[in-house]
N, C-alpha and C positions, 0 to 999 in steps of 0.2 A: 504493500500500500504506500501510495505517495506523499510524504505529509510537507513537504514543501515542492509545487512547481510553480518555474517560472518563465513566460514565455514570451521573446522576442525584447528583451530589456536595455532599450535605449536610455544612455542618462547624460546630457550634458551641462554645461554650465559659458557663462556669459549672455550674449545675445546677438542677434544674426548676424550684426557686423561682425562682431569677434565672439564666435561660437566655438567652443573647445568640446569634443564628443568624446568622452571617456570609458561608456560601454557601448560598445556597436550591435547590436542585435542578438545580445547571450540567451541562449535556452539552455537553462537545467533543474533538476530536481535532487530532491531528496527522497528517499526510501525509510519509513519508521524505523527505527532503530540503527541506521546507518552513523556511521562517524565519518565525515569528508572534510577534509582540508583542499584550502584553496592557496597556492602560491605563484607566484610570479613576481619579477624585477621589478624593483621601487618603479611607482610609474605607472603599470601594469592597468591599475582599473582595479586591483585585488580586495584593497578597502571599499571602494566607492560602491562595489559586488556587495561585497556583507552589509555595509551600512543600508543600501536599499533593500536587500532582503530580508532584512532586521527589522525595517520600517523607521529607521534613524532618520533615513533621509529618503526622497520623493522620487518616483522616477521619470522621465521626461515622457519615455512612451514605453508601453509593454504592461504584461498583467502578472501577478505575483498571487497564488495561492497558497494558503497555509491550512491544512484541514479541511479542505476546497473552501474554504471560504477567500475571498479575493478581497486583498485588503487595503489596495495601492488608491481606490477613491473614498477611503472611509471618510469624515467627520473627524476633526481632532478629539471630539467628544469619544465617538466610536471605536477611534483607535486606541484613546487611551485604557479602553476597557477591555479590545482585545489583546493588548499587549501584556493588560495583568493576569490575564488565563492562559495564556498562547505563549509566552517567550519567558524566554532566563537569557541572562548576561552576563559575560566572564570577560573584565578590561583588561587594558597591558597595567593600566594603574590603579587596581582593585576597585577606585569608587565605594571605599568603603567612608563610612560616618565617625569620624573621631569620637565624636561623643555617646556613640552608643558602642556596647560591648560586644564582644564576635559574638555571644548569641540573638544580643536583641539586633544587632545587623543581620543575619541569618531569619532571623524570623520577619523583617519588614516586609515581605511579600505576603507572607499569611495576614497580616495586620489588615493592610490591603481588604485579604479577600473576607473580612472578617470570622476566620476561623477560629473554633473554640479552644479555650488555652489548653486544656487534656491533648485535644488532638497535636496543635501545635506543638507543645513539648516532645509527643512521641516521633513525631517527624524531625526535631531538633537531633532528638539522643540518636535513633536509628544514624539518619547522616552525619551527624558528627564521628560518631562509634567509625564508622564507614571513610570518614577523611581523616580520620587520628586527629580531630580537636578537641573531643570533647575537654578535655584536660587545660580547653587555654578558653573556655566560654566566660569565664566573669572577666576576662584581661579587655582594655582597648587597642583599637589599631596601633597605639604607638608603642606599647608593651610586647609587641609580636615580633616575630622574621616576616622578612617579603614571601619565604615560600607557606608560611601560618597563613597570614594576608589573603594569598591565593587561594588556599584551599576555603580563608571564609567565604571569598567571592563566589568561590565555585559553588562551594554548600548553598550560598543565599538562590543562586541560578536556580539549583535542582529542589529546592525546598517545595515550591509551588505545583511541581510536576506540569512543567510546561510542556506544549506539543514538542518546539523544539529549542537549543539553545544554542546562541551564536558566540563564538569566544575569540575575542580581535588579538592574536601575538601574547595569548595568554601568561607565555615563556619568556618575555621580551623584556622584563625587569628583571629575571633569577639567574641563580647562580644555576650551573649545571648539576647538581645532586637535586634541589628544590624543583628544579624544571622536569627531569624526569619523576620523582616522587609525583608531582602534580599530574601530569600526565600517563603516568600509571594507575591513580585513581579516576582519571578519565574516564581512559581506556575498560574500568574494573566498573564504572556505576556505567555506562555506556552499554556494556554487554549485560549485567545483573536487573540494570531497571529498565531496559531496553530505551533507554534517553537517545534520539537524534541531535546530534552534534554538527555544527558547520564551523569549522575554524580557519581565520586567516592567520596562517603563518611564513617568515623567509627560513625559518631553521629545519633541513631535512630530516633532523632525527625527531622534533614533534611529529612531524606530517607521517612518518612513517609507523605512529601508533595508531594513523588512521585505516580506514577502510579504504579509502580511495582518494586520491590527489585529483583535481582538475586544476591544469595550470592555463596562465591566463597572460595572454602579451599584448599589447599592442589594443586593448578593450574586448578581446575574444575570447573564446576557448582555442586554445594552440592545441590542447592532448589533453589525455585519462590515464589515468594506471588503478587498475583494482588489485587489491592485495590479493584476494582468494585463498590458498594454501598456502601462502608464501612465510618465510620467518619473517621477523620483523626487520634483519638484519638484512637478508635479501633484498627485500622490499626498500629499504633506506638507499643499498645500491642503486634498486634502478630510478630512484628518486632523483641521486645524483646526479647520473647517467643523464639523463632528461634536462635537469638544471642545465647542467653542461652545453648539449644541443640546443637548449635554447638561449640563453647565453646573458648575459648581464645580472647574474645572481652571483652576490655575494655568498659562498659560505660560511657560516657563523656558529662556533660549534658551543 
C-alpha cells in the first residue's frame, strides 16, 4: 500500500523574469512501512523534495498524497490539523524546547491531540525503553548529548504514530558513534512498528540503513537502488559506486 504519492512535482521560486525551477516534474512514492533516503549534491532539489513532501513548503505544480488524501491545496486551517495526525519530524537541529524536559518535549504531540495522560505515559515509557532514554526524561535539552537530543526528537516524531515521518540530515550534527546509535534505532522502530520513513541525507553510510536510495541531480530522479537481500555493507558500496557516477558529492564519513 502507498502511503505517500506524488505526482509530477514542479517547484520553483522567483518570478517569470527571473524564475529558478528547482524540481522539474518528480514522480514518486512511498510504500507503508518502507525507509527511503533521498541524496544528491548540494544543489540537487534534495531538501526542497522533502520540504514539499513534508508540507513545509508549497508546491508550484503537481499533487502530493498522503493516505490518499491530497494535501498540497489544503487551508492553512486544514493543514494544520493534518499535519498533527499524518506527520512526525526529525531536524538536523533537534527543534527541541529548552524549557521543557525530554519527556514533556516527547509528549507535545499527544498534548496536541489531546490524549489521556494513562495513555500518554504508556506510549512515553514503551518508546523511551525503545531509544534508551528513558533514564534522561526529567533532564533538559541543555543537560543532554546531541546524540540524547536526537533520539528525543526522534521519540517526539514517533510518539503520535504518524502515517509517515520525514527526517532532514538527521546525522548532520553527531559524532559518528551517536549517528549510527541513532540510526540503528531507526532502522529497529522502522521495521518493529512498521513506521514509513523519508530521509534526506549526503552521508552514505545513513542512506545505507535504508530500504532504498532515490538520488536526485539537477531537480530529477537521476537512479534507485533497492536494498533487497543485500548487507548493509554491500548496499553502502553500491551507494558509493552511484555517488561517484554521478559526481559532485562530497563524502562525509
Amino acid at each position: 500500500m502507498k502511503i505517500l504519492e506524488a505526482n509530477k512535482i514542479y517547484k520553483s521560486y522567483g518570478n517569470k523574469f527571473n524564475k529558478q525551477e528547482v524540481l522539474k516534474g518528480i514522480d514518486i512514492h512511498v510504500e507503508k512501512g518502507e525507509f527511503v533516503s533521498i541524496m544528491g549534491a548540494s544543489g540537487s532539489g534534495k531538501t526542497t523534495l522533502l520540504n514539499v513532501l513534508s508540507s513545509i513548503d508549497h508546491v508550484s505544480k503537481g499533487s502530493i498524497k498522503i493516505e490518499e488524501k491530497e494535501f498540497t491545496r489544503m487551508r492553512d486551517k486544514q493543514l494544520a490539523e493534518f499535519r498533527k495526525h499524518h506527520l512526525g519530524f526529525i531536524f538536523q537541529e533537534y527543534n527541541l524546547l529548552d524549557t521543557l524536559t525530554v519527556k514533556e518535549n516527547i509528549l507535545l504531540p499527544l498534548s496536541i491531540k489531546k490524549v489521556s495522560k494513562k495513555e500518554a505515559d504508556n506510549k512515553f515509557q514503551t518508546l523511551a525503553a525503545e531509544l534508551g532514554i528513558d533514564d534522561i526524561k526529567d533532564k533538559y535539552p541543555n543537560e543532554i548529548s546531541g546524540g540524547q537530543k536526537q533520539r528525543t526528537s526522534a521519540a517526539r516524531a514517533f510518539i503520535h504514530e504518524p502515517s509517515i515521518i520525514f527526517a532532514d540530515e538527521p546525522t548532520g550534527a553527531l559524532d559518528s558513534k551517536s549517528a549510527s546509535d541513532l540510526l540503528n534505532k531507526l532502522s529497529e522502530l522502522n521495521q518493529k512498528r512498521e513506521a514509513s520513513i523519508v530521509m534526506v541525507t549526503h552521508d552514505p553510510v545513513a542512506a545505507s540503513f535504508s530500504k532504498r536510495v532515490v538520488f536526485i541531480k539537477d531537480g530529477q530522479i537521476y537512479t534507485q537502488l533497492n536494498k533487497g537481500e543485500e548487507t548493509r555493507q554491500s548496499f553502502f558500496q553500491d551507494i558509493i559506486k552511484t555517488q561517484g557516477v554521478l559526481g559532485g558529492v562530497n563524502h562525509e564519513h
